[in-house]
Every structure is written in C-alpha cells, then in structure tokens.
FIPAVO-87185 format. One record per residue: x, y, z of N, C-alpha, C in turn; residue in three letters; residue number from 1. Coordinates in steps of 0.001 Angstrom, whole numbers. Atoms other than C-alpha are relative to their C-alpha. Layout:
FIPAVO-87185
X;Y;Z;X;Y;Z;X;Y;Z;ala;NUM
...
This chain:
FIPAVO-87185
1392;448;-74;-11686;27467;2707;-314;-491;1403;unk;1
618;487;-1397;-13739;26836;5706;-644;-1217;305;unk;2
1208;1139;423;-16358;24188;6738;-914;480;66;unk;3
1219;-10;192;-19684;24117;6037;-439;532;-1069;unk;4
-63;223;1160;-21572;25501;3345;872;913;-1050;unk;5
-1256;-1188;793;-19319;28320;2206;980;-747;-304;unk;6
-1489;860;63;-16323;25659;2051;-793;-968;-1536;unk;7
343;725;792;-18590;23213;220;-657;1023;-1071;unk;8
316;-691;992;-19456;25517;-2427;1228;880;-839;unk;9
-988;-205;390;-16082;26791;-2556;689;-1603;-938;unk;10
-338;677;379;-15279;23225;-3239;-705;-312;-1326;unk;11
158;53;607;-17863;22985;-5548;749;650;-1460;unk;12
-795;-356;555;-16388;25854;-7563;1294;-425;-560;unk;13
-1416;314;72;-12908;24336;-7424;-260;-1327;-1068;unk;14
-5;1541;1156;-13677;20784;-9394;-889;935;-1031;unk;15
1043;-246;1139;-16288;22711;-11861;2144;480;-593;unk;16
-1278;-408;805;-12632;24825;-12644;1066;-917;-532;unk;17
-1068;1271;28;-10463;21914;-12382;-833;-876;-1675;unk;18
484;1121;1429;-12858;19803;-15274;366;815;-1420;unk;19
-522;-1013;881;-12184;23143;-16950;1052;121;-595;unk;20
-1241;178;37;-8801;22366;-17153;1157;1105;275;unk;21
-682;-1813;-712;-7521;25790;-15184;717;-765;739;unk;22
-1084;652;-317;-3945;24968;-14571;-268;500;2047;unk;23
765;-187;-1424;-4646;27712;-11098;-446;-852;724;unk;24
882;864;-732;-7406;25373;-10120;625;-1412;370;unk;25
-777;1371;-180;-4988;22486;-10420;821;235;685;unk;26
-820;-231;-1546;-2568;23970;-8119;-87;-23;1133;unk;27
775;-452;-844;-5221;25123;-5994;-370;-1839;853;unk;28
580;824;-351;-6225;21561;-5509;982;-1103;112;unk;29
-876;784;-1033;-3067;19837;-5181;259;544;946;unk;30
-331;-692;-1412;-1958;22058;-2717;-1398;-447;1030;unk;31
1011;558;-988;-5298;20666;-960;-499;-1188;504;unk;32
109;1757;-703;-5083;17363;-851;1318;-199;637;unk;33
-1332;296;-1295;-1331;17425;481;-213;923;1275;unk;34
123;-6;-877;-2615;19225;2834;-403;-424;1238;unk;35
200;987;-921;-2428;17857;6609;-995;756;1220;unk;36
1243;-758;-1051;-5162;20551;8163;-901;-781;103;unk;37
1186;783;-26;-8046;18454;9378;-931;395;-742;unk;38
1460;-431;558;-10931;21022;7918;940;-185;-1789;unk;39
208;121;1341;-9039;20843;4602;131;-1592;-709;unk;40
116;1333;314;-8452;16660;4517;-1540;191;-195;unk;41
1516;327;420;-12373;16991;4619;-253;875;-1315;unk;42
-44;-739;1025;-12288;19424;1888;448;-903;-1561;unk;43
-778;731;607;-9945;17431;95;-986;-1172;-542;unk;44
977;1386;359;-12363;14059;53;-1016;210;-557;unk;45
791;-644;958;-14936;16034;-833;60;407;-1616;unk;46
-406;-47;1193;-13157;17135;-4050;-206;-1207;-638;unk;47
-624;1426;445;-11654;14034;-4695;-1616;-892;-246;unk;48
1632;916;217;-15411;12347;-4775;-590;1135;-1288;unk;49
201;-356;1300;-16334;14911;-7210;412;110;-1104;unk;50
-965;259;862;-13837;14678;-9547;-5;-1697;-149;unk;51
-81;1161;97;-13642;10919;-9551;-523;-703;-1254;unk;52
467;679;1317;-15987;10030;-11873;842;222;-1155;unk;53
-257;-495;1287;-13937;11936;-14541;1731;-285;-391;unk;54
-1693;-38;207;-10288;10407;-14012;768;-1104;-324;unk;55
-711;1022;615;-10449;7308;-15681;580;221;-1286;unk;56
-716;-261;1744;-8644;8654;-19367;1319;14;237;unk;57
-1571;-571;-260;-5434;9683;-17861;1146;-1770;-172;unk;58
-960;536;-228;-2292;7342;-18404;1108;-4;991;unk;59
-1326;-654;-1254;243;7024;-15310;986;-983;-63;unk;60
-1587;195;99;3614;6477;-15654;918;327;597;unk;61
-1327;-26;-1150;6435;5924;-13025;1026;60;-712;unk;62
-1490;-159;140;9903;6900;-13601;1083;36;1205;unk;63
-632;241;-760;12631;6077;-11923;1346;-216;-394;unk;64
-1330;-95;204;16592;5896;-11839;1056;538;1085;unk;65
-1726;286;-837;20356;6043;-10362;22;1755;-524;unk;66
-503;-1766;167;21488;10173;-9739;1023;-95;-1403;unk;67
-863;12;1021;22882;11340;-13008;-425;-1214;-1232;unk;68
310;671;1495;20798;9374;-15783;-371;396;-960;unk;69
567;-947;1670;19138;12114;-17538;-1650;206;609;unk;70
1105;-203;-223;15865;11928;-15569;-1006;942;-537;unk;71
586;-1338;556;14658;15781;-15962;19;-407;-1027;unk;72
332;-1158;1085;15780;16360;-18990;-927;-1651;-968;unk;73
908;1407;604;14107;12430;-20190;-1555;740;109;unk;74
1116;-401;-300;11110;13712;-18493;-552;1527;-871;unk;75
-99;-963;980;11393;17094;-20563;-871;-266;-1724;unk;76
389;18;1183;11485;15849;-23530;-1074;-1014;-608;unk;77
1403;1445;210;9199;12785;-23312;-1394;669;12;unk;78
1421;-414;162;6514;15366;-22445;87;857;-651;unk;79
265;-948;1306;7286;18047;-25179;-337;-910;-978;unk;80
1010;695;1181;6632;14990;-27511;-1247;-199;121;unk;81
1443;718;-308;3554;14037;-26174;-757;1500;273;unk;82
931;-1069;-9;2187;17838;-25669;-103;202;-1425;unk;83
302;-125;1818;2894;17564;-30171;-671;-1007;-40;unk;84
785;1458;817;1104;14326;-30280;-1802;190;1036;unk;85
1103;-245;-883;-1537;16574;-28433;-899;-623;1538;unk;86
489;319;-1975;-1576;15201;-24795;488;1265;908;unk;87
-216;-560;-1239;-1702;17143;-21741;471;-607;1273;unk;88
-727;778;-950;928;16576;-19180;217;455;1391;unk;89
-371;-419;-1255;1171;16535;-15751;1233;-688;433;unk;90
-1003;914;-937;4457;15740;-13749;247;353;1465;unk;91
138;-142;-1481;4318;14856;-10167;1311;-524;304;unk;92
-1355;135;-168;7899;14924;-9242;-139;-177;1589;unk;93
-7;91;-1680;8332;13010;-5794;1133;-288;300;unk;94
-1237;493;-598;11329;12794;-4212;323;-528;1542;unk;95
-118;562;-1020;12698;10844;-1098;178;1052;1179;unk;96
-136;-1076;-1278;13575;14013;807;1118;-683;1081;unk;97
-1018;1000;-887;16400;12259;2554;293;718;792;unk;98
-775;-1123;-1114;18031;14288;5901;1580;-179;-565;unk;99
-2143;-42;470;21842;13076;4111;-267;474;-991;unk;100
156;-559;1255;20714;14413;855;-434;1651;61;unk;101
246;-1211;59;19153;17462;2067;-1358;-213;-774;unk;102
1381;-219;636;15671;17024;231;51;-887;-1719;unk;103
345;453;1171;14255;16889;-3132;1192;143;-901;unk;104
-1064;-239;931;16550;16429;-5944;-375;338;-1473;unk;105
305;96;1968;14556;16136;-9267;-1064;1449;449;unk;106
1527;-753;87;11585;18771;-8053;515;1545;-58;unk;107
-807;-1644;152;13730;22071;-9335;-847;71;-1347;unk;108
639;-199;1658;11446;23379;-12382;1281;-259;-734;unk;109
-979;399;1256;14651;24459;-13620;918;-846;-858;unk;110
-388;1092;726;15737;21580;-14530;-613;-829;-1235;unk;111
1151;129;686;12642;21403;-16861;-919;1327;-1008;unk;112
386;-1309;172;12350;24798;-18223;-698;560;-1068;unk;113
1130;-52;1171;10716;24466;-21649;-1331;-670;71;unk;114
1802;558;-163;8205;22082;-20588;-696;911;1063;unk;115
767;-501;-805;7502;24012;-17323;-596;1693;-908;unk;116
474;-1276;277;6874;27185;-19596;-1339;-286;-1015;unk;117
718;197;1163;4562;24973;-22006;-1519;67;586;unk;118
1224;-71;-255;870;26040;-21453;-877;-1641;407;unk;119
508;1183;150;-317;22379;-21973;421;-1157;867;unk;120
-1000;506;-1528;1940;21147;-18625;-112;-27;1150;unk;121
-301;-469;-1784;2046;21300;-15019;686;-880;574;unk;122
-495;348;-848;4512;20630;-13041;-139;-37;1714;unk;123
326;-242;-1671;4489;19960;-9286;1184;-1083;711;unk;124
-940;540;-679;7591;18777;-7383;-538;17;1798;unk;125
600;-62;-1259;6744;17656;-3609;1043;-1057;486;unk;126
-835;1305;-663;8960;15226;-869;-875;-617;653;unk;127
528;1830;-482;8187;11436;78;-27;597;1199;unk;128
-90;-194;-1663;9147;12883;3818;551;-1702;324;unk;129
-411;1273;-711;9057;9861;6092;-723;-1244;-874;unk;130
1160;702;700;6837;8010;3263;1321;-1177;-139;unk;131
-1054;494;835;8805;4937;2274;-821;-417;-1541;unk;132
544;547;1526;8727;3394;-1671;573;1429;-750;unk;133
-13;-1176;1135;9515;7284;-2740;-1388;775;-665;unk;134
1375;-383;163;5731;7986;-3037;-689;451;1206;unk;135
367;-968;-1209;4451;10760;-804;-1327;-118;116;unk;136
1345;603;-140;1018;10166;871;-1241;90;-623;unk;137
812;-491;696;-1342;12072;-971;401;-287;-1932;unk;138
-555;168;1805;733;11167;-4622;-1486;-592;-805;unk;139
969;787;640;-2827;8986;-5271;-647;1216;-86;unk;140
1355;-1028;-58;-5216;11695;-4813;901;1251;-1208;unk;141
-769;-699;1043;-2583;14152;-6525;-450;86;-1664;unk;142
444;537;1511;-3135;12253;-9720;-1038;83;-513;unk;143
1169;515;98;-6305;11733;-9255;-900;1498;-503;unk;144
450;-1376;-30;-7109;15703;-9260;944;472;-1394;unk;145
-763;-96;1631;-4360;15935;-12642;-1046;-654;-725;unk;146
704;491;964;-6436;13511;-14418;-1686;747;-90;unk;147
1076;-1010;-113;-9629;15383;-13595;104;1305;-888;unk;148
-71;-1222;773;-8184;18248;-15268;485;-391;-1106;unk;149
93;84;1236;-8068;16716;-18559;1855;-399;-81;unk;150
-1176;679;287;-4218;15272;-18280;138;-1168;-684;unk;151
98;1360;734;-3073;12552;-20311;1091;-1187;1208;unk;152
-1212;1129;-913;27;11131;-17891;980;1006;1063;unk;153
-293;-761;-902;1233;11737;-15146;1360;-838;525;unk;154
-1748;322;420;5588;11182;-14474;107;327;1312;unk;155
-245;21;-1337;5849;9683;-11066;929;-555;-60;unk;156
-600;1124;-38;8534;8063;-9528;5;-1085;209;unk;157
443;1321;-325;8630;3935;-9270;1329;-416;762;unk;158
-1071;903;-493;10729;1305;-7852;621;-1098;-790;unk;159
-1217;895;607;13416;-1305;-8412;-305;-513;-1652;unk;160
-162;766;1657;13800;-3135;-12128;-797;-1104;117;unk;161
1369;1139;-431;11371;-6073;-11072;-1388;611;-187;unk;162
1541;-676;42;8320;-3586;-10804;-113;917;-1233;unk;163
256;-835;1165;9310;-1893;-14397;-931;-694;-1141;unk;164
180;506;1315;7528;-2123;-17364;136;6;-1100;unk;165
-570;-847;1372;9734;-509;-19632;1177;634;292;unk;166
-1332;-410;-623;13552;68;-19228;429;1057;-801;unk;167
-1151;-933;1266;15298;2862;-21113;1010;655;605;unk;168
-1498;-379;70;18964;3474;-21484;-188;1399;-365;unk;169
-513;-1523;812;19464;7021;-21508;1368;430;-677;unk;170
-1711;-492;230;22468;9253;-23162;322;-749;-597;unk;171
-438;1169;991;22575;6846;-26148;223;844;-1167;unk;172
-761;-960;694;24772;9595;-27823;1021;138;210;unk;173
-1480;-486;-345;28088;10828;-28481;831;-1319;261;unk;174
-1121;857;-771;31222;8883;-26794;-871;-1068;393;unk;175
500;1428;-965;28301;7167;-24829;-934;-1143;-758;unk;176
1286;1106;1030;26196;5385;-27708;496;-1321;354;unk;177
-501;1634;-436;28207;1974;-27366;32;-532;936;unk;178
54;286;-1524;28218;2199;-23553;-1772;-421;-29;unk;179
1190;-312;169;24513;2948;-23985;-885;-1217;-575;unk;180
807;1119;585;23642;113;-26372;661;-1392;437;unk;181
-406;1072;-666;25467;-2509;-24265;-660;-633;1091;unk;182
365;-234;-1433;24007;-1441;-21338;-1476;-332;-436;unk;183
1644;102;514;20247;-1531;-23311;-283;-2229;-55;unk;184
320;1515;42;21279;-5364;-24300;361;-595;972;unk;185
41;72;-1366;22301;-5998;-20871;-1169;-681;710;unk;186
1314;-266;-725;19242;-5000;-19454;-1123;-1448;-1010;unk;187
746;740;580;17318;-7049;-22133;298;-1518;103;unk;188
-500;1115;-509;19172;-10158;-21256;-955;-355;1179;unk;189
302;128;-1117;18523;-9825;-17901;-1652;-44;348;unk;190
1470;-197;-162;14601;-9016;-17843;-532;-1267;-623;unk;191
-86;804;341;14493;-12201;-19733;-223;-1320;897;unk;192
-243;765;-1411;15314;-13991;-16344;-1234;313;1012;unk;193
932;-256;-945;12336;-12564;-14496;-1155;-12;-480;unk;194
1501;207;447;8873;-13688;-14961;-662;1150;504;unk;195
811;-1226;89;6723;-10793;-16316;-730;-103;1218;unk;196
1065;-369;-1010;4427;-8912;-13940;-1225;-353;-991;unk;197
965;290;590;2016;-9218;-16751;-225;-1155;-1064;unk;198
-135;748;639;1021;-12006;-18748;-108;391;-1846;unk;199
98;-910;1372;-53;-9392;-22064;1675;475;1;unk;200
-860;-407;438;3356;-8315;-21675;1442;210;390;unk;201
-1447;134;-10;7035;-8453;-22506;567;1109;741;unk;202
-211;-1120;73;8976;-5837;-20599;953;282;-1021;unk;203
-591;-511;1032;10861;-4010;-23505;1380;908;644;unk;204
-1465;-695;-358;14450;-2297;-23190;208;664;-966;unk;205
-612;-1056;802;15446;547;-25000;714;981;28;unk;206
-997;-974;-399;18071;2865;-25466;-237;1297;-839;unk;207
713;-1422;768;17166;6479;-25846;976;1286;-150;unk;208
-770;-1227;327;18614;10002;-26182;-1003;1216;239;unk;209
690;-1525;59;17110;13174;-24440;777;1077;-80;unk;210
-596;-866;820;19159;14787;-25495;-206;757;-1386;unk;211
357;-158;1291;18666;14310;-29155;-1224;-256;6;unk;212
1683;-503;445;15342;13574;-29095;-206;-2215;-780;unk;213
5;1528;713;16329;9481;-30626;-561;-1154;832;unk;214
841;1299;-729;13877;6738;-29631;-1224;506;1395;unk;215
967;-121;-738;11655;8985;-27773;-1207;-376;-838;unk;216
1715;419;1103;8421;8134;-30854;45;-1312;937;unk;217
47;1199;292;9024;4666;-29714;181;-455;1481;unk;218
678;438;-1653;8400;5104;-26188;-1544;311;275;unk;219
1282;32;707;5256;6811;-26910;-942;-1218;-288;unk;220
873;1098;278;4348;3591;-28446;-109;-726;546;unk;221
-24;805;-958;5288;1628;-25886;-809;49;653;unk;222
674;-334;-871;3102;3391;-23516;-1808;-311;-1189;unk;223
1119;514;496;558;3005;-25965;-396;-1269;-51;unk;224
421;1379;245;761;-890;-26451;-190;-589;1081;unk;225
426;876;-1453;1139;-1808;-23142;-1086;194;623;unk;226
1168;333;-643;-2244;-207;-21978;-812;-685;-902;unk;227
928;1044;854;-3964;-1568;-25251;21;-1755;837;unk;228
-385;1452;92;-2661;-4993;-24396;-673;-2;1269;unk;229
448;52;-1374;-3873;-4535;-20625;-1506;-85;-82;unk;230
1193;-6;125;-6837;-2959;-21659;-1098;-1780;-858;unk;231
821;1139;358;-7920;-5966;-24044;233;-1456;895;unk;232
300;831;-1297;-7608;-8148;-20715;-343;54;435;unk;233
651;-632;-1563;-9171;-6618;-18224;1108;189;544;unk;234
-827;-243;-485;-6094;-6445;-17102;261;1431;1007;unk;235
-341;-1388;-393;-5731;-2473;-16777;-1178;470;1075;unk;236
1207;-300;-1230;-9345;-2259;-14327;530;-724;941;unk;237
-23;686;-1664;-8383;-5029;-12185;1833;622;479;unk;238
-826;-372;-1259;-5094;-3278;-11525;-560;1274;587;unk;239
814;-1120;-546;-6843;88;-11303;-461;-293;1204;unk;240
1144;306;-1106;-9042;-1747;-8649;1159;-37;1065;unk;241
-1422;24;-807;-5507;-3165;-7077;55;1515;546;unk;242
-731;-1058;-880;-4118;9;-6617;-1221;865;1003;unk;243
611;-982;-1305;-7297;1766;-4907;260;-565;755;unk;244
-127;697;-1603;-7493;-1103;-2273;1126;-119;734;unk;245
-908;-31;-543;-4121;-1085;-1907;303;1586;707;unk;246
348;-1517;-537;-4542;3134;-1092;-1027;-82;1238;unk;247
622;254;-1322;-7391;1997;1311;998;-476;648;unk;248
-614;521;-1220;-5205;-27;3601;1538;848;79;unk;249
-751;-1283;-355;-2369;2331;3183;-437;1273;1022;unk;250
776;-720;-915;-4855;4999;4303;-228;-189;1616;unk;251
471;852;-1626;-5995;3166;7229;863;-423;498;unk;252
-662;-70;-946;-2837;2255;8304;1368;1821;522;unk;253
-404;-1155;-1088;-1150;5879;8474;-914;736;868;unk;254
756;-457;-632;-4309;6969;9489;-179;-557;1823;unk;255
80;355;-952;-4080;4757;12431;1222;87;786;unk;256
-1060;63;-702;-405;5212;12987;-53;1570;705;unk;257
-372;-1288;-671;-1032;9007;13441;-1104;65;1318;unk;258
1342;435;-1246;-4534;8392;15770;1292;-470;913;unk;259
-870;1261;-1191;-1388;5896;17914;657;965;510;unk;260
-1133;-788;-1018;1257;8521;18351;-903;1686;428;unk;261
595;-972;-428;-1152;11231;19225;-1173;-244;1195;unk;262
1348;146;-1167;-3524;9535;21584;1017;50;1505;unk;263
-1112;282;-947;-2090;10305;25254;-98;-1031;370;unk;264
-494;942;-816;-1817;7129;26907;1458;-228;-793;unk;265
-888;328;809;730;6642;24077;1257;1266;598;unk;266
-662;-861;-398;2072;9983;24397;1378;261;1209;unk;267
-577;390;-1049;3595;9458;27928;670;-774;-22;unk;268
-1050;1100;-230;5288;6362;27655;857;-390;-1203;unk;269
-1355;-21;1196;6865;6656;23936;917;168;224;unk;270
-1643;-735;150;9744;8423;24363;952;-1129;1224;unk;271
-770;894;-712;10969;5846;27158;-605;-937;-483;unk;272
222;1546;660;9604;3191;25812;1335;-188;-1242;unk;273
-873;8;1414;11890;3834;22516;956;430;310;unk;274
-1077;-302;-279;14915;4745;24461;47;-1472;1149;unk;275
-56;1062;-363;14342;1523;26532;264;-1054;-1361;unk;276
-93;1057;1795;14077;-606;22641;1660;136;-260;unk;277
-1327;-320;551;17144;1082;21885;1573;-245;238;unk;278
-966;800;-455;19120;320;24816;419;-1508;-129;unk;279
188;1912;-270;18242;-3567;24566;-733;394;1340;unk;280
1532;649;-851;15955;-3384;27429;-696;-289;313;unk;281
1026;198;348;13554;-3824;26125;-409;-1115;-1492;unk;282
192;270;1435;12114;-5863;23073;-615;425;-655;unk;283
866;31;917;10341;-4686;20160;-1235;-555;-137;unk;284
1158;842;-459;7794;-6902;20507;-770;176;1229;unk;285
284;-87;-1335;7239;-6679;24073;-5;1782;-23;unk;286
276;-1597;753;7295;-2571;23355;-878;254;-186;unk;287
1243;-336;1306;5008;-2832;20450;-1660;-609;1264;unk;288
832;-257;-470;2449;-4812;22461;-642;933;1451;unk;289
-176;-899;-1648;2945;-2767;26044;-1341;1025;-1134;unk;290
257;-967;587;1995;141;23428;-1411;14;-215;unk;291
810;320;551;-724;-1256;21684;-1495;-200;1132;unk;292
1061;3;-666;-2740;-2364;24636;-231;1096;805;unk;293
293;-1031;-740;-2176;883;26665;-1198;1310;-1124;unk;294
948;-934;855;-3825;2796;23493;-1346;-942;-343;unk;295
1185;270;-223;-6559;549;23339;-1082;-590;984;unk;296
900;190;-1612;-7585;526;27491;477;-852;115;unk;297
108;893;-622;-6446;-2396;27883;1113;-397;1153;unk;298
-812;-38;-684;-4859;-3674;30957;1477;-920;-230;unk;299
-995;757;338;-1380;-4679;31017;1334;119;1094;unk;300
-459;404;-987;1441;-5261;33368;1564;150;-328;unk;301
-1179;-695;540;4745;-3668;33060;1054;-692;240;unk;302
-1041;866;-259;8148;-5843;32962;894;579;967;unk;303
C-alpha cells in the first residue's frame, strides 16, 4: 500500500475485512503494524484507529515459563478447549530472540499443529529483538488488530511469578503427578507471601495436564472469574487505561530513542563516544549528557 488516497482506501478495505473476521486480512494487518516502513507505520495508525472502537470483547492472556514446561502443547490444548466452548483464538507467540539462543523458540507452528490447522485460530509467532520484558514493540497494536477480528484471547508471553495471575503446574501425569502436585502446593504456599496485584483477587495455583487434557475446564474458569471479579470493580478499565498510557510513553520513548541514534550530530560521535564508556574514559553520565545536548543544539564543551 501506498500513501494517499489509494493507501487510505486500501486501508479502509483492510479493517472492513478484518471486522469480517478474514483470517488473510488478519495476517495482512499484523504483518502491518510490525512493520518498520515509515509510509506503512502511517498506514498502520490509521488501521489501528479504525478498528479500535471494536476491540474491547477480547480477553488477553500472558503465558509464560522455564524451557521444557509444556508451553506449546499447554497453549494447544487450552485453545482447542476454548475454540469447543466457542471462542476464537488468537496466539501471539513472542519470543526473546536471544543471539546465544539463536532466536525464537516457542514461534514453530509445528509445535501447535492441530490448533494451527483449526479454522477458528491464528497463529502468529514473531521475536522481542532488542525489546526487553519479552514483548516485541508492536505486540499492543498486534492484539489490538486480533481482537478486531472477532478473537476471544490472545496467548502472549508475561513475566516473573509476582506479575502472574494464575500459576499452573504442567505434566501433572504419569511418573510426574506427585512431582507435579508438590510443586502446585509449593507454588500456593508461596503466592501466599506476596501481596496480590489485585485486591478482587487471590492468585490461584493449579496443576494441569496438556497432555491429558486434566484441569484444563478449570482454567477456563479461572480466566472467567478473574475478569468478572475485575470487571465488577472497575478494576478491568482502569487497567485497560494503565496499559494504553503505559504504550504511550513506551511509544514516545523508542520513538525518541530511534529520532537520537539517527539524527547526525549523534551519528558522528557515537561510536567513540561508546568505545570511550567502555574503556573507562569516559562516564556514562558524562556520555549520556555530551550526547543529549549535542542532539538537541546545545552547546557543550568536551572533557
């Protein structure tokens, strides 16, 4: 797509398909908000403002875990229940993309191969890059263009055991059931010790099986009680509200970090500047502002 009005009419097109719930159109339109072309970021906002109104229904749900817990196939089967209990699922599989790891680790369909074949699904695996938290820059808008297309939840990754709101023990089968349900009352001990994020609610610990398919109903419900309980607080808007503003100043500061390392005055004196930091010759501080005032004119006086 181009700019002007051929682009904006293309865009139009694209959200009318997207409300439609045309998986295509949902590809079409993540692939356009992670994109880092200037004419399609404007493309992109454009969407994203038309679609907006229509993406408060969706449920979003972080996942997260230690290599080797069962992730996929958790994520599998958590959303073949929920495509029978008639939801539509999106999963935005983000991974850290590490340079010692070599990349993504969870964002292989095949590791997902009945849900990725289930009409009522979409998958989309993408890397964090240099993002930190494990949440790649565009992951908000991502969602934001899933829920537009009639999704019910969307299976991101989160962070540490402090920011959960819902623990589950996987592989609570076989040899490992007793490991499994030790490890569940463990965890429930311990969460015990940390004053909730929310005041509606307990976090809950449970030990599951995607394997078998045991104690997934009863996550389901979980996800159900905890937005009820939010919702009859206000709770669930004012974090809604949280997380945009917290996406504004995110915004605005990579937006300003990439404006910094692309403006020349900067240009020129990075690369020795940050091999001066590195030696000790420099300080960080004394660096940062050198930097700061040369990208915004101002005069300054070199050590």
């Amino acid at each position: 797509m181009q700019g002007g009005p051929a682009a904006a009419s293309a865009v139009d097109e694209l959200a009318a398909a997207l409300r439609g719930g045309s998986r295509p159109a949902l590809a079409r339109a993540v692939t356009l908000v992670e994109s880092t072309r200037p004419d399609h970021r404007a493309e992109a906002e454009r969407l994203i403002e038309k679609v907006l109104p229509f993406t408060g229904g969706a449920t979003r749900i972080g996942i997260t875990g230690p290599p080797g817990a069962g992730k996929s196939t958790f994520i599998e089967r958590f959303g073949l229940d929920g495509i029978g209990r008639g939801h539509r699922i999106a999963v935005l599989v983000v991974d850290p993309g590490s340079k010692r790891g070599g990349g993504a680790i969870l964002g292989d369909k095949t590791r997902m191969t009945e849900l990725a074949r289930a009409p009522a699904a979409f998958i989309r695996p993408s890397s964090a890059g240099a993002q930190a938290g494990g949440v790649a820059r565009r992951t908000r808008e991502a969602i934001l263009v899933c829920a537009a297309a009639g999704d019910e939840l969307q299976g991101i990754k989160r962070g540490i055991i402090e920011l959960a709101d819902l623990i589950l023990v996987n592989k609570a089968d076989g040899e490992l059931l007793d490991h499994a349900m030790r490890s569940a009352a463990e965890y429930a001990n311990a969460v015990h010790l940390i004053r909730p994020a929310h005041a509606e609610w307990q976090v809950a610990v449970r030990a599951v099986s995607a394997l078998t398919g045991d104690g997934i109903d009863a996550v389901w419900e979980d996800v159900a009680r905890f937005r009820a309980a939010l919702e009859a607080s206000g709770a669930w808007t004012r974090r809604r509200a949280e997380q945009a503003q917290a996406a504004l100043w995110a915004e605005i500061g990579d937006g300003l970090l990439d404006r910094f390392r692309a403006a020349p005055a900067i240009a020129e004196r990075l690369a020795k500047i940050e091999r001066e930091v590195a030696a000790g010759k420099r300080t960080p501080a004394s660096a940062a502002r050198h930097l700061l005032a040369a990208f915004l004119g101002e005069k300054t006086q070199e050590p």
